[in-house]
Structure formats: C-alpha cells, structure tokens
N, C-alpha and C positions, 0 to 999 in steps of 0.2 A: 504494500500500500504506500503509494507518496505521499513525502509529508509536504504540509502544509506552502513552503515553500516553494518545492519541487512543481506542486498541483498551481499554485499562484505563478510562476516562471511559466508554465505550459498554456497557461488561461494569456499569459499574456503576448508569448510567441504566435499564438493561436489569431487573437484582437489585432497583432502587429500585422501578421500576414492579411488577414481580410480588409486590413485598413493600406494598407499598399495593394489590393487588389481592385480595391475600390479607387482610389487615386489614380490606377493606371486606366482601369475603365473609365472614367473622367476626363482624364488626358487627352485617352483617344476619341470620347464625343465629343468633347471640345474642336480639335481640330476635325472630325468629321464635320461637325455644324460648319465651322468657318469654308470648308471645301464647299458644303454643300448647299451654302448662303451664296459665295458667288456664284455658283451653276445656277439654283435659285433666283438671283435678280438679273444674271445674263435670260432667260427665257420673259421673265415680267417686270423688271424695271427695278432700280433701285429702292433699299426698303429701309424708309425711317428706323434709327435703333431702337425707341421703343417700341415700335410695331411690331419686330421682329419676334421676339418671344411671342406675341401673340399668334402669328404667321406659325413659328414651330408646332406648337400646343397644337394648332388647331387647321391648318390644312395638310391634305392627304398626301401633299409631297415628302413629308418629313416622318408620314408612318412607319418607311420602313424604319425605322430608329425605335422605335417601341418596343421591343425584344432587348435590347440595351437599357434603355432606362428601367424597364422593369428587372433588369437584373443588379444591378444598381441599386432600385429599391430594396430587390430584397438582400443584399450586404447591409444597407443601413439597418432595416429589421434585426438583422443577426445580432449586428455590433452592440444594438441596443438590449440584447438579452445578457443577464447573468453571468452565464458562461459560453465556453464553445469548446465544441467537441470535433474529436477528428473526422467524421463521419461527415458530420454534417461542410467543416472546414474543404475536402476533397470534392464534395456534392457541388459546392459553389464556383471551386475551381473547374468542375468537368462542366458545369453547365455555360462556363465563361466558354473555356476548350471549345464546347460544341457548337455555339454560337457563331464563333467564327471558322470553323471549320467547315467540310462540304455538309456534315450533316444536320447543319444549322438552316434555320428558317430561309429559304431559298429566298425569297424577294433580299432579306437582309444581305444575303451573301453576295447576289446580284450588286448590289448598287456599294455596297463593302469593295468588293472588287477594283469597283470603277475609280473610285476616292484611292484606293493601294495605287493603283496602277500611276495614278495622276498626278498625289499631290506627296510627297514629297515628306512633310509631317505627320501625316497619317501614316505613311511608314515606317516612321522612326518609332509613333507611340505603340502600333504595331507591335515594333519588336520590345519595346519595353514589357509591353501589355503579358507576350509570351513568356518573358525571362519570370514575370512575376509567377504568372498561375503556376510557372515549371516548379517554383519555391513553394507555391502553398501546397501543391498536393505530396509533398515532399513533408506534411508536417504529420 
C-alpha cells in the first residue's frame, strides 16, 4: 500500500500530465482557429474581433472543431475531480490519440489535415500535442 506521500506524488504527476495535455490541446485550437479565421474571412469578408467568437460558437463552418473542445471539456471535468486514476489518465490520452488519428471523427480529420498541411503552426502544436499524450499514457 502507498503511503501517503507516494499516493499525493502520483495524484499529482497524474493533475501534471492532464494539465499539459490540456494546454497542448489548447495550443493547437488556438492556432487551428487562427488558420481557420483567415480561410474563414478569405470566402466572407473580414470579421470584427468581437464578432468572431460569436461566428465560432455559432456557425456551421467551425463545427468541425467540436470533437476538440469537447474533449477539452472533459480534461477540465477530470482536473476538477479529487483525484485521478491511471485508467481513467490513458482513456483521455487515447481518446486525444484517436481524435487525431484516421480513426477519429472523419469531417474532423478532413479539415485537420488541411490546417497540417498549410499552416505551419499547427504543425509544430501538432507535434507538441503528440510528444504530450506519448507522456501521459506512459503514466
């Protein structure tokens, strides 16, 4: 049985890892949005900054990104529980893994692609994005 210590050292390697998993998901819909803003105002015009979150939120161009922010959410969820367990810590990782992977949500992968392919920052968060979940399912 660990002690106390041990169990608080693990709780917090655990919190560490989801919270750099969740800052690299961040990262990278950061600059997906910004990729996906100019491709956005090159088809319909230039878009007031504060309109733009409302534009995100709410038209269908920016749906495929909603497989991401709900996974996003549910990191924050976790972080805000108690504790955290390995099970659950590698669940979160594979479901990042899949997401971007081929056997992730097709529309998502589709327009993922096009952003890798183009812009340059999205590749780099990319590979960050990878090196992390390599870390978390490792815990």
């Amino acid at each position: 049985m660990p002690t106390t210590e041990q169990y608080l050292a693990t709780q917090e390697s655990r919190r560490a890892g989801l919270r750099a998993l969740r800052a690299a998901l961040l990262k990278s819909h950061k600059e997906i949005i910004q990729y996906d803003r100019a491709e956005y105002e090159r088809l319909h015009g230039r878009i007031p900054a504060g309109q733009f979150v409302q534009i995100v939120t709410e038209d269908r161009y920016f749906r495929w990104l909603d497989p991401l922010s709900r996974l996003i959410v549910e990191i924050d969820e976790e972080l805000d529980g108690p504790e955290h367990h390995d099970d659950t810590c590698r669940a979160v990782a594979s479901a990042a893994e899949r997401l971007f992977s081929q056997r992730g949500d097709p529309l998502f992968r589709q327009r993922y692609q096009g952003a890798l392919q183009d812009e340059p920052a999205v590749t780099v968060a990319h590979g960050q994005l990878m090196s992390v979940i390599a870390q978390l399912r490792q815990l």
